[in-house]
C-alpha atoms as one frame of an Amber mdcrd trajectory, in Angstrom:
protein
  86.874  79.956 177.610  89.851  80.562 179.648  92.163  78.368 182.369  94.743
  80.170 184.301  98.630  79.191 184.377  97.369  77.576 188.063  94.679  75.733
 187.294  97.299  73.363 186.331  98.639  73.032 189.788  96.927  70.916 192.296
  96.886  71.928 195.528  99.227  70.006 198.382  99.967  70.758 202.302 103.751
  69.124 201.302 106.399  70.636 201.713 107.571  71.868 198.233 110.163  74.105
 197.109 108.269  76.257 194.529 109.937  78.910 192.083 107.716  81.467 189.972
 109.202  83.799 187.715 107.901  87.530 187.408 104.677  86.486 188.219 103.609
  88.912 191.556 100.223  88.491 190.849 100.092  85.039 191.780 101.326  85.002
 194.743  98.702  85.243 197.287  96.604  82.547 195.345 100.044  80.089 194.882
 100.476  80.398 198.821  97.099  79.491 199.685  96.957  76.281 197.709 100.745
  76.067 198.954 101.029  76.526 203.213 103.358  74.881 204.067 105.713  75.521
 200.627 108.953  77.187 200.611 108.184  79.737 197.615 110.341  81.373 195.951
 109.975  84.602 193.589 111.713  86.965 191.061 110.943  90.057 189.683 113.115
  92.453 188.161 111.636  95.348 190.181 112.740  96.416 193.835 109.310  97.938
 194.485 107.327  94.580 194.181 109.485  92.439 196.114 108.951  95.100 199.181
 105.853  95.439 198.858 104.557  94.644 202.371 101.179  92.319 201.006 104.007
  89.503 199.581 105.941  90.119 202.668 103.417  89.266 204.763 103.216  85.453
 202.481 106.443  84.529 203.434 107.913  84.454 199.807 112.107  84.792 199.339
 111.928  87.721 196.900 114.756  87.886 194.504 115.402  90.926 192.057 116.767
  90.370 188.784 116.413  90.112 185.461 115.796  86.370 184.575 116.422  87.046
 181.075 119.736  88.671 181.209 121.238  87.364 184.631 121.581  83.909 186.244
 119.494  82.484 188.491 120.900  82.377 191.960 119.312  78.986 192.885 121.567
  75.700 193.371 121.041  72.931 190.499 117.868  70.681 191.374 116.530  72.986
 193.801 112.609  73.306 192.739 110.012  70.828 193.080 107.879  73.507 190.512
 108.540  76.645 188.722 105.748  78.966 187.046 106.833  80.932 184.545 103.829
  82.168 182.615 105.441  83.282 178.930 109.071  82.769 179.966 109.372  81.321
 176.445 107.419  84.280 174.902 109.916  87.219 176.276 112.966  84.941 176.814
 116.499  86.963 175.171 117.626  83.646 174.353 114.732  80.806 174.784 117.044
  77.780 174.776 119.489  79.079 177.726 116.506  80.172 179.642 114.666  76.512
 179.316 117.833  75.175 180.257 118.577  77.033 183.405 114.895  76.338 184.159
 115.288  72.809 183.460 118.835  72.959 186.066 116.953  74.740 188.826 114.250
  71.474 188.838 114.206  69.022 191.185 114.731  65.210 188.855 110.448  64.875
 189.814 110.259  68.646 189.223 107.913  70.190 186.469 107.494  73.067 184.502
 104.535  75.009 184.498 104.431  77.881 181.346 102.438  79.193 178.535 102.779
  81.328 175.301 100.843  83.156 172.573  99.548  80.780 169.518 101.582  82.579
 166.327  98.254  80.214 164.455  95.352  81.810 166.538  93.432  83.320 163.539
  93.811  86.568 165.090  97.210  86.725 164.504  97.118  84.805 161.041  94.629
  87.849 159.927  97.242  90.515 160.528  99.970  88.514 159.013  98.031  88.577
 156.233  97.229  91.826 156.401 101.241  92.292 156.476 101.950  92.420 160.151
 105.423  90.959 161.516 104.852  89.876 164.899 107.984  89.614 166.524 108.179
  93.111 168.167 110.992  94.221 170.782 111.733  91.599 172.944 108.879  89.234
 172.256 108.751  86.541 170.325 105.195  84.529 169.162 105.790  80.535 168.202
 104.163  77.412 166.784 103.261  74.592 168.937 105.604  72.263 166.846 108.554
  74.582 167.350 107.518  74.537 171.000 107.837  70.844 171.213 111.188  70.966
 169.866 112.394  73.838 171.986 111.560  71.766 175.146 112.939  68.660 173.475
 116.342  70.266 172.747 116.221  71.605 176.321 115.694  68.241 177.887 112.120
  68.104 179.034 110.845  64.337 179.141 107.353  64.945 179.184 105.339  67.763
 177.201 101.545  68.544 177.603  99.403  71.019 176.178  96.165  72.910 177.426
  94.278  75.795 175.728  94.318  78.688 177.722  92.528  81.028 176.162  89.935
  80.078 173.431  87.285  81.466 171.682  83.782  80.575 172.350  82.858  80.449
 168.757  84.840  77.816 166.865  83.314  79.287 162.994  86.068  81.318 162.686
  88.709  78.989 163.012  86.350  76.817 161.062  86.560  79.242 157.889  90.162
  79.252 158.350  89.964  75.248 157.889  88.484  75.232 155.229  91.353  77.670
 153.504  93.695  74.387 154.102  95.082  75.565 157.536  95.437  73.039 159.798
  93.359  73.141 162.996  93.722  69.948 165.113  92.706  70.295 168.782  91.171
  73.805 167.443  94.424  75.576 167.552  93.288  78.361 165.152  90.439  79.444
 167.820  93.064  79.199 170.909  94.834  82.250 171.648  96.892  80.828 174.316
  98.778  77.039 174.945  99.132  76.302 178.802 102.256  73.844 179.202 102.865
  71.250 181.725 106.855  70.215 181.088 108.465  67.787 183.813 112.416  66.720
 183.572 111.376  63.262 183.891 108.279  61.307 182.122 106.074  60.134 184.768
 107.448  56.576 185.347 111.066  57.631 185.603 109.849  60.220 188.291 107.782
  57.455 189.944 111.154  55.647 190.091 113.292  58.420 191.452 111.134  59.022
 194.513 111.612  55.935 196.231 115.688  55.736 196.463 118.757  57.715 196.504
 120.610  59.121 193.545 123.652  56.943 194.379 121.391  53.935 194.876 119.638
  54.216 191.894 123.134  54.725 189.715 124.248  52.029 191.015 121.291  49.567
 190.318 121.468  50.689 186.577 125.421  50.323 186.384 124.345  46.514 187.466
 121.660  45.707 185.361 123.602  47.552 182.573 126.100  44.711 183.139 124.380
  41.966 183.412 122.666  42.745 180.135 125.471  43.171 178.041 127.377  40.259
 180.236 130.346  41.728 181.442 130.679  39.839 184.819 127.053  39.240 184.844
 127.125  36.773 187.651 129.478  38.916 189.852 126.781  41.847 188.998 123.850
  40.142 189.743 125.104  38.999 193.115 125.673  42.342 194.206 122.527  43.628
 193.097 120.598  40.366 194.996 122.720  42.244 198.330 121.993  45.621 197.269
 118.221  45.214 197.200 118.062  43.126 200.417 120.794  45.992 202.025 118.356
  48.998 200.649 115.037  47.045 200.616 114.309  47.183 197.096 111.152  45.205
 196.214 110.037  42.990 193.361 108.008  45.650 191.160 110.055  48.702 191.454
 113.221  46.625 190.017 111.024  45.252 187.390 109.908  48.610 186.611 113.565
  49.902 186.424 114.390  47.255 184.481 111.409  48.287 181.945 113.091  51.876
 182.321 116.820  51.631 181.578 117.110  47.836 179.598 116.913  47.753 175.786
 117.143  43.755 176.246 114.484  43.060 179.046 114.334  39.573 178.413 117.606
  38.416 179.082 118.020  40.303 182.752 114.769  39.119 183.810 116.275  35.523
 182.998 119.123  36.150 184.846 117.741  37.970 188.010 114.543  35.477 187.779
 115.170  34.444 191.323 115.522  37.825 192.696 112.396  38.762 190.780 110.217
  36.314 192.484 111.650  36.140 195.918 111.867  40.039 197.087
């Protein structure tokens, strides 16, 4: 079985901003589920980015070394970035995840992958005395990939096999030797990975207002909660919302998002809840 980096993607006539990172290949494909996107590309090699079949897509080519130089992008630029084993052949994983993470959009995702060090494949010539870190690249765990995009502030992680044997016996046999095979990681060679800078209701919330409006709204609530001129506070926010036309359930939903004590700004703002 195998799923390509792209499957992940779904296809979308919007407008995105869309980064991928040494990944030439994928361009002609990534424009034609993308039209109208402004894409984005970097290779470290001048020949690819003039070659005249990705000049014809309409793709900003940019030549550089990811790994060694910085990316020439604004903070929050990217609605999506592909980088298919950026984690695998990063010089310094952590810097790269977090100039990655930078260059997203706050609804922006991450779309990567790497080679399973517990694929029995790889267990069998570690066995067999093999060290597989060689040159440049670098083979990992899932659980130390979870806490690499922890560390490097990614809100929401998900994993999808990649490529996978057929034939789940071997990994089976390797079971059975007390390794550890949930969601048959010993048979999967490679771990797709989904990563977005916000979980999925925090994006839902950041879509509807401004930055500076949304600050603002959790500054208030913030105050009313712990009561430091919570009557003052929730005034403003009652103008706020009817200034920036707030409604009932995205408030409620912020208040779900950023309150550790729920119950006593709902109390307070029960009027505004009901009436907006």
């Amino acid at each position: 079985m195998r799923t390509e980096l792209l499957d992940l993607l779904a296809s979308s006539a919007e407008r995105l901003r869309i980064l991928i990172v040494d990944g030439s290949e994928h361009l002609a494909r990534l424009r034609e589920m993308y039209p109208n996107a402004e894409i984005h590309a970097v290779t470290p090699y001048v020949e690819v980015a003039a070659h005249e079949a990705l000049a014809a897509l309409g793709v900003h080519m940019h030549v550089l070394d990811w790994r060694r130089d910085p990316l020439p992008f604004a903070e929050e630029t990217f609605d999506r970035i592909i980088a298919e084993f950026a984690i695998e052949y990063a010089y310094e994983p952590y810097d790269s995840l977090i100039a990655l993470n930078r260059a997203l959009r706050e609804t922006g995702t991450l779309y990567t992958c790497y080679t399973n060090i517990r694929y029995h494949r790889v267990l069998a010539a570690l066995r067999a005395g093999e060290f597989r870190v060689r040159g440049d690249r670098h083979l990992y765990a899932k659980p130390e990939i979870v806490r690499l995009l922890n560390d490097t502030l990614y809100k929401e992680i998900h994993f999808f096999a990649g490529e996978r044997d057929d034939d789940p016996t071997v990994g089976e046999a390797w079971a059975e030797e007390g390794f550890a095979n949930v969601s048959d990681d010993l048979t999967t060679r490679t771990w797709l990975i989904r990563a977005s800078r916000s979980t999925a209701e925090a994006a839902n919330l950041k879509l509807f207002f401004a930055q500076d409006v949304r600050k603002r709204i959790a500054r208030l609530l913030q105050r009313i909660e712990y009561d430091v001129d919570a009557r003052e506070s929730a005034a403003e926010l009652r103008a706020l919302c009817a200034r920036e036309g707030v409604f009932a359930d995205y408030l409620s939903d912020f208040i779900t998002e950023v309150c550790v004590h729920e119950e006593v700004v709902r109390a307070e703002l029960a009027d505004l809840l009901g009436n907006l």
